[in-house]
DSSP file (Angstrom, degrees, kcal/mol; ACC not computed):
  #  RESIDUE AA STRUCTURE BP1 BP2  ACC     N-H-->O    O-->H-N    N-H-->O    O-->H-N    TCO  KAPPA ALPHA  PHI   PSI    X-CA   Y-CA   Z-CA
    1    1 A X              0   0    0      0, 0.0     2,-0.2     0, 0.0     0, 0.0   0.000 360.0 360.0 360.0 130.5  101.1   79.1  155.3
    2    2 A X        -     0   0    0      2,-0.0     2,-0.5     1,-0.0     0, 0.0  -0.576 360.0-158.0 -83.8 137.7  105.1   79.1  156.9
    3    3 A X        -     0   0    0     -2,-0.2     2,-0.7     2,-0.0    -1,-0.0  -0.973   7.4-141.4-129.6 136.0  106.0   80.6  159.8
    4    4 A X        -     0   0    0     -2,-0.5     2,-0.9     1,-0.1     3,-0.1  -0.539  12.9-143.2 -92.2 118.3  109.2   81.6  160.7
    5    5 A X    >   -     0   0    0     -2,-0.7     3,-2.8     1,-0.1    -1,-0.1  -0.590   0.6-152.6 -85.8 115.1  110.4   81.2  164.1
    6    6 A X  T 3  S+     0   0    0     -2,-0.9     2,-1.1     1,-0.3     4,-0.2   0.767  95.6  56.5 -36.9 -72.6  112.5   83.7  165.7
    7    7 A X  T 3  S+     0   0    0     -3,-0.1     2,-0.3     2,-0.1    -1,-0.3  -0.024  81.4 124.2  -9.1  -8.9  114.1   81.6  167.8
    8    8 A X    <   -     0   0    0     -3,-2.8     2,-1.7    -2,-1.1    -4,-0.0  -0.728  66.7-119.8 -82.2 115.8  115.5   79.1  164.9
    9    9 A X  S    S+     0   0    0     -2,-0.3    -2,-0.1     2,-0.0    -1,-0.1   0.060  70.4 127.5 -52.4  22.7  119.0   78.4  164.7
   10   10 A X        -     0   0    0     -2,-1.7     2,-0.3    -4,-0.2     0, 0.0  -0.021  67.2-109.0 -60.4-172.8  119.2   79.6  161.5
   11   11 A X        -     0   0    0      1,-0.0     2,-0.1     0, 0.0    -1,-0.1  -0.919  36.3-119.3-119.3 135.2  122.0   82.3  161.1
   12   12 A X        -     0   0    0     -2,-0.3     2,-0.4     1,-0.1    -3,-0.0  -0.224  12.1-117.9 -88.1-179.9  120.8   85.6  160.6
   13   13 A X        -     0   0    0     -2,-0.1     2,-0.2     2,-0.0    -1,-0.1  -0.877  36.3-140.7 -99.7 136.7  121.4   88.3  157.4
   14   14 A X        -     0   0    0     -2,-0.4     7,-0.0     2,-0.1    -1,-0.0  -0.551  14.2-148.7 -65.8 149.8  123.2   91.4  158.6
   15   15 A X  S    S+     0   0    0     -2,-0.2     2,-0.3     2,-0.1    -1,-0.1   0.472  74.1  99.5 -88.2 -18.1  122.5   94.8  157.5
   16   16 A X  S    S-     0   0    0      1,-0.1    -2,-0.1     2,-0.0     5,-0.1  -0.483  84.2-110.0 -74.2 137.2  126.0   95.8  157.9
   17   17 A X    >>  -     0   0    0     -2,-0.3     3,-2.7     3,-0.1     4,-0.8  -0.227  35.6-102.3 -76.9 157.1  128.1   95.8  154.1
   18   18 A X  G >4 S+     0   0    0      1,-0.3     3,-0.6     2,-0.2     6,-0.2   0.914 120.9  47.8 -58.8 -30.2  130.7   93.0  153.7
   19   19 A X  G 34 S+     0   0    0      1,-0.3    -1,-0.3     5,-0.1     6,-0.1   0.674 103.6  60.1 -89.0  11.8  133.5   95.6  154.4
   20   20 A X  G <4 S+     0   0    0     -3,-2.7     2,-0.5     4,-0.1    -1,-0.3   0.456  79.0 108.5 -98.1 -12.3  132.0   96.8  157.1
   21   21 A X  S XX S-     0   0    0     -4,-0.8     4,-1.0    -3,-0.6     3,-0.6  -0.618  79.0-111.8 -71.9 114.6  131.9   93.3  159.0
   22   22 A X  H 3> S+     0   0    0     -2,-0.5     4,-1.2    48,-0.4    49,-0.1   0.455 110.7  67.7  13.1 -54.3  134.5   93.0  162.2
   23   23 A X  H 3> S+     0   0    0     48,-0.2     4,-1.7    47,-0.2    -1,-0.2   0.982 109.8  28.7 -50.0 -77.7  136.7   90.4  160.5
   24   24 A X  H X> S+     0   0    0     -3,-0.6     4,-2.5     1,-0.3     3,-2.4   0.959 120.8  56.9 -45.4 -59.0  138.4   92.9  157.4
   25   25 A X  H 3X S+     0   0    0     -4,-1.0     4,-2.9     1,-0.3    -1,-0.3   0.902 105.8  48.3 -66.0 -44.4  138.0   95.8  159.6
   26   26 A X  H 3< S+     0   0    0     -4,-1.2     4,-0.4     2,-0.2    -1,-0.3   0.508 106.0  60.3 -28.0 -26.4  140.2   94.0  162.4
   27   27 A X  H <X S+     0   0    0     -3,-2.4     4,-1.6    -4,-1.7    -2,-0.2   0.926 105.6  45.8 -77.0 -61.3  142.5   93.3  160.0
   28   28 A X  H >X S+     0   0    0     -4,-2.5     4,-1.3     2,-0.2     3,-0.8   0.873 104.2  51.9 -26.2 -71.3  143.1   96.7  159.3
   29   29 A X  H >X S+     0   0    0     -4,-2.9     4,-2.0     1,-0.2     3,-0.8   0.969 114.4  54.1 -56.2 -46.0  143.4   98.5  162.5
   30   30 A X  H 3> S+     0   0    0     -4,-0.4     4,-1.7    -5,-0.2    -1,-0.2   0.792 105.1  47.0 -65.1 -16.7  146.0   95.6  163.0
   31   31 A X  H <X S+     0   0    0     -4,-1.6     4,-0.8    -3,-0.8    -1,-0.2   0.519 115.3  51.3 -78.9 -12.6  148.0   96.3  159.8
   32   32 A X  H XX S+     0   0    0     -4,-1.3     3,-3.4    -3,-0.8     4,-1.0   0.848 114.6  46.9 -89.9 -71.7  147.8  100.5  161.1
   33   33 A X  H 3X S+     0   0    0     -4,-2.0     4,-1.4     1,-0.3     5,-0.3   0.746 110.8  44.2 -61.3 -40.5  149.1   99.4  164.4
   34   34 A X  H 3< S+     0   0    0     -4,-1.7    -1,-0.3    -5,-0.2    -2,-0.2   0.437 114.4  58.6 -97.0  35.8  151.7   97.4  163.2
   35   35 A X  H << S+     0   0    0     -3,-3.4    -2,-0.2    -4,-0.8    -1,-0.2   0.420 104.0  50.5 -64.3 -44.9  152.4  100.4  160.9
   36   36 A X  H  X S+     0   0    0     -4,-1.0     4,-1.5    -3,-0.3    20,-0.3   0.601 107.0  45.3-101.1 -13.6  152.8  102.3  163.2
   37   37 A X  H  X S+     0   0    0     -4,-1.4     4,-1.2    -5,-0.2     5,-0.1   0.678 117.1  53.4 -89.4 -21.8  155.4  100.4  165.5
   38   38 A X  H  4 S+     0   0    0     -5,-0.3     4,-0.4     2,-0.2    -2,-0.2   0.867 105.6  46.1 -69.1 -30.9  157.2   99.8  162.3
   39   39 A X  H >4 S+     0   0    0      1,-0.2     3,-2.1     2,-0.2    -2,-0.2   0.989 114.9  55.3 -63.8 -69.0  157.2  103.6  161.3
   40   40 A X  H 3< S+     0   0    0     -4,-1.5    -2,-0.2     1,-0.2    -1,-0.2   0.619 112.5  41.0 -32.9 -31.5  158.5  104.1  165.3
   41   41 A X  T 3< S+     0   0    0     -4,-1.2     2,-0.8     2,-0.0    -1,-0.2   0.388  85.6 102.6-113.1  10.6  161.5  101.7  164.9
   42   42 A X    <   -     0   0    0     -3,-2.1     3,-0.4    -4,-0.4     6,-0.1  -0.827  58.4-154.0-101.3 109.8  162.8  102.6  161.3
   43   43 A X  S    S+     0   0    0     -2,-0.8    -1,-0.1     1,-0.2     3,-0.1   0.396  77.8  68.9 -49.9 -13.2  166.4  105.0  161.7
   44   44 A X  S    S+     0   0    0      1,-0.2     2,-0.3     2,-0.0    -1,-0.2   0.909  87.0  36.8 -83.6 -55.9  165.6  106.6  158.4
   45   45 A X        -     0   0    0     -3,-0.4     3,-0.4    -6,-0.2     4,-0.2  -0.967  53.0-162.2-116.3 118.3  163.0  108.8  157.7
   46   46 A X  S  > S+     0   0    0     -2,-0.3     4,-3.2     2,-0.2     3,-0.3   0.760  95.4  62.8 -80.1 -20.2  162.1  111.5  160.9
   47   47 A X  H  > S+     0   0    0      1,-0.3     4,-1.3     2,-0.2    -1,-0.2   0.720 103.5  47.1 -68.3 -17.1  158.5  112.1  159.0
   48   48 A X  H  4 S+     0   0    0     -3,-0.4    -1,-0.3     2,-0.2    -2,-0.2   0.635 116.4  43.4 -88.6  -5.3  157.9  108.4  159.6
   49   49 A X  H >4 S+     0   0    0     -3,-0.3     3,-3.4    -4,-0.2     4,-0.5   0.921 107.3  57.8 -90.2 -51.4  159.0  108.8  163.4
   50   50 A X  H 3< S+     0   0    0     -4,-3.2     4,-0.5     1,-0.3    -2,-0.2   0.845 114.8  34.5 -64.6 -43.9  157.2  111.9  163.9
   51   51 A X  T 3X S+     0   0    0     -4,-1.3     4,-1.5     1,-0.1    -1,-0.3   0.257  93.5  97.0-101.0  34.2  153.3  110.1  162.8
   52   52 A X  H X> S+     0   0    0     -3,-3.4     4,-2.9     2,-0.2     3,-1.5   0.965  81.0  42.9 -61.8 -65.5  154.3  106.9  164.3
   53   53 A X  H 3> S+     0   0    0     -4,-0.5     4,-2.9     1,-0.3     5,-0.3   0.877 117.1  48.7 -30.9 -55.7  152.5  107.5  167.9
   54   54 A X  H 3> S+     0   0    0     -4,-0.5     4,-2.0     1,-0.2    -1,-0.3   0.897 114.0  49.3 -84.5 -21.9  149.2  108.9  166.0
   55   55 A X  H <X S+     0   0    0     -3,-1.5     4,-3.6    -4,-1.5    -1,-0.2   0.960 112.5  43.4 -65.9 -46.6  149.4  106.0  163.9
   56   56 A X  H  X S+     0   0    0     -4,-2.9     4,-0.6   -20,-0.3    -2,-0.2   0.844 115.8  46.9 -26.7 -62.5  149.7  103.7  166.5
   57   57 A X  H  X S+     0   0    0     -4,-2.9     4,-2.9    -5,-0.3     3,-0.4   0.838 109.7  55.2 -81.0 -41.0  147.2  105.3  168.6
   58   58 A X  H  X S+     0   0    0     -4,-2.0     4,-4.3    -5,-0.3     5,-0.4   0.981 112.3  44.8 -53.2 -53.1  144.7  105.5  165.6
   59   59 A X  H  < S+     0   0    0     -4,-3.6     4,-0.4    -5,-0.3    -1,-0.2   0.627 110.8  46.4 -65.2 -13.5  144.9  101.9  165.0
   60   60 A X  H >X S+     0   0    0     -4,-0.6     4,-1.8    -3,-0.4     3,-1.1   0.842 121.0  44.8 -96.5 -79.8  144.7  100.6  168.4
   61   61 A X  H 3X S+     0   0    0     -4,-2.9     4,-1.5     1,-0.2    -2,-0.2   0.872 110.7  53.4 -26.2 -52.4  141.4  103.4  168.7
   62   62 A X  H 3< S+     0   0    0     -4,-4.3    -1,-0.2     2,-0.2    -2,-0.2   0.792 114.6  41.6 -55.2 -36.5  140.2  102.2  165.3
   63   63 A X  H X> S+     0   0    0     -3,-1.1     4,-1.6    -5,-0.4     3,-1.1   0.957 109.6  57.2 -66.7 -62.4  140.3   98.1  166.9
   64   64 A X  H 3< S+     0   0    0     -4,-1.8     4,-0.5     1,-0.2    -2,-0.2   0.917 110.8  38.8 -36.1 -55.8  138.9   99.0  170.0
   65   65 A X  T 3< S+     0   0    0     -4,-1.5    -1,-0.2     1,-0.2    -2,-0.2   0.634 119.3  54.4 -82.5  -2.8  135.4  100.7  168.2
   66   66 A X  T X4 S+     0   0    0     -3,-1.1     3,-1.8     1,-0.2    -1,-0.2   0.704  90.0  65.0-112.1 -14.8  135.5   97.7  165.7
   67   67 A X  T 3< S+     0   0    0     -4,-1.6    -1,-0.2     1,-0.2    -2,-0.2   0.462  94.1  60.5 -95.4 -10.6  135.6   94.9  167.9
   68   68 A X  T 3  S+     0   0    0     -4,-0.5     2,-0.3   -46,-0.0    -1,-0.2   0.369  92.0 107.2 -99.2  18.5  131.7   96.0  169.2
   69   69 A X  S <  S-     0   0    0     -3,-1.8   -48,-0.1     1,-0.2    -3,-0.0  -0.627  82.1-102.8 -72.7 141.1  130.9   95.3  165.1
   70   70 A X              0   0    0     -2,-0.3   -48,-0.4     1,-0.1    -1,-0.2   0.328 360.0 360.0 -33.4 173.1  129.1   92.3  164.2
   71   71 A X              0   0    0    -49,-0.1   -48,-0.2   -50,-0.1    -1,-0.1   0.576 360.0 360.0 -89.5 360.0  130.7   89.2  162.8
């Protein structure tokens, strides 16, 4: 009979789902932020001026809460 040692440098299985892992989700919030400075600097459209900030601000929130996710 095997016994597993905690303590073994093996790498462990997450419970967390692949899109749910800290890399992809990092990605994200950084495509909304720079979504959102892009929305802020574009002369064109006033609907895109007008949700830059709260896109901005989501994505920066959204980074912040993703960055205590596992790898």
């Amino acid at each position: 009979m095997t016994t597993v040692n905690p303590n073994s440098s093996l790498p462990r299985r997450s419970r967390w789902p692949a899109a749910l892992r800290r890399r992809p989700m990092e990605a994200l919030a950084t495509v909304l932020i720079a979504a959102g400075v892009l929305m802020l600097l574009q002369p064109f459209a006033l609907v895109l001026y007008t949700y830059s900030f709260a896109t901005t601000l989501l994505g920066v929130a959204m980074f912040t809460l993703v960055s205590k996710f596992p790898e």
